[in-house]
Structure formats: C-alpha cells, structure tokens
C-alpha angles and dihedrals in degrees: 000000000000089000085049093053094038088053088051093041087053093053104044121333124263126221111229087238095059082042095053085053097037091048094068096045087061118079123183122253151182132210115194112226101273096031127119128231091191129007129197126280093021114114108244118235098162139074121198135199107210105223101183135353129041132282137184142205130216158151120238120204125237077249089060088249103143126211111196111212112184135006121219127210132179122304086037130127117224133191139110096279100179090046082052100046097042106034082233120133113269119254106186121063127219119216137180113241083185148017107295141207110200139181108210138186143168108270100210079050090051098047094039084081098056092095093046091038117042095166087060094048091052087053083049088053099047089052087058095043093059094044093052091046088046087054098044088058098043086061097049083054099049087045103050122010123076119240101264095066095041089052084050085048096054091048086057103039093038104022096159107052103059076082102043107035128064109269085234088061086048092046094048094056092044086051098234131091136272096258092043080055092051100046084047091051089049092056100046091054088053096056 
C-alpha cells in the first residue's frame, strides 16, 4: 500500500487525516495472467491500483476480433471509468497479461469522500486529468503518424513489456498486424 499512498502524494499531496479514511477502503488482490478485472457488459463498481504486472485493455467485434487500447503497468489505476462515472454498462474489457498484485476499493466509497476530502478529490482530478491527456495523445498517433513511429513511440513510453507481452497484443495497439509489426522490427534493426 506504500506504492498506493507515494502515487497519491506525487500527485497532490494527502493529509494524514484523508489518508487515514481513503487506507481502509483499499483490500489487496491478485489477478492470475488471463483474468479479467472487468468484462464487458458488467456495470463497473471498483477502482484498482495495479501494484505490480501488466494489464490491457481492449474491445473486442461482434466478429471476436479484439482491439487493445491501452496497456497498464505498475503504479496505474484500472476500471471501467466511463461505466463508473456514468452507471452505463461497461464496453472495454481489462485483462492481466501477467500475474498481478492489485489494491482495490469501492469507487462510490471512494468518491463519497471527495466533499469531506478536497484534497482527495483533487488527486482524483489529477488522475483524470493524465488519463485524458494519455488518451488525447494515443489518438493523435494512431491519426497521423506512420507505424514505424507509433511502434518507436510505444518502446519509449512502455520499454519493458516488448519482452514480456505477446507481439499480436503489441500489433493490435499499434493498429497493424502482426506481420506489418515484424517487417517494421526488422527495419529498424537494420538501421
């Protein structure tokens, strides 16, 4: 929970007091590598901080053709945010890639502190703020620059998972295919 309490501090920093509130709401767990924290259709009620592992996040087509959107690594926060926020079923679907270590808590918990607690709610804000910001940027990638340099983009922003992750997770969030990724890894160890 350290890890949990330094992210918040970074952000914006916590009173001991709101600390001492937002700690109990928060219980260990574990997600095996292939389980789900939230599928689609449910309607979301947690928020996790992932500790430790990777995650992604994805669509998946009527067809079962499956779009990852976004990849999580430690110090990250997961949920279906827009299910949260809105009361709607959730549509993408959050997966471990790996073995992972969560915290988790109930969100309307959570967020029931924000009046008592501004300094939680601007954390909570922040956190917003960077994710919008984070998504913002991913669809100006995929818009305008080539694959090459959304593939170099991904080695900078995420260095440690080309290693750890499937190439076809890697392809899909790039929006190519497996083959397109391999030809572009190929030319870029040639240069």
């Amino acid at each position: 929970m350290d890890k949990l309490e330094k992210y918040f501090n970074q952000l914006s920093p916590l009173k001991s007091t709101t600390w001492d509130k937002v700690k109990p709401l928060f219980t260990k767990t574990h997600l095996q590598k292939g389980e789900h924290f939230i599928e689609q259709g449910q309607l979301a009620s947690k928020i996790g901080f992932l500790e430790s592992g990777i995650m992604r996040a994805f669509y998946r087509n009527d067809e079962g053709t499956e779009y990852n959107k976004h990849f999580f690594i430690e110090n990250s926060f997961v949920g279906g945010y827009a299910s949260l926020i809105t009361g709607q079923p959730n549509i993408i679907i959050q997966q471990a890639l790996s073995d992972c270590h969560l915290w988790v808590a109930d969100f309307k918990q959570l967020s029931a502190l924000y009046d008592t607690c501004p300094d939680l709610e601007r954390v909570a804000r922040r956190i917003a703020e960077l994710y919008f910001v984070d998504k913002e940027n991913r669809e100006i990638e995929i818009i305008l620059l080539d694959a090459d340099k959304r593939y170099e983009l991904f080695q900078k922003r995420f260095p440690q998972l080309e290693q750890l992750i499937a190439q076809y997770h890697i392809a899909s969030y790039l929006g190519i295919t497996p083959t397109q990724l391999s030809r572009i890894r190929k030319k870029l160890a040639q240069r």
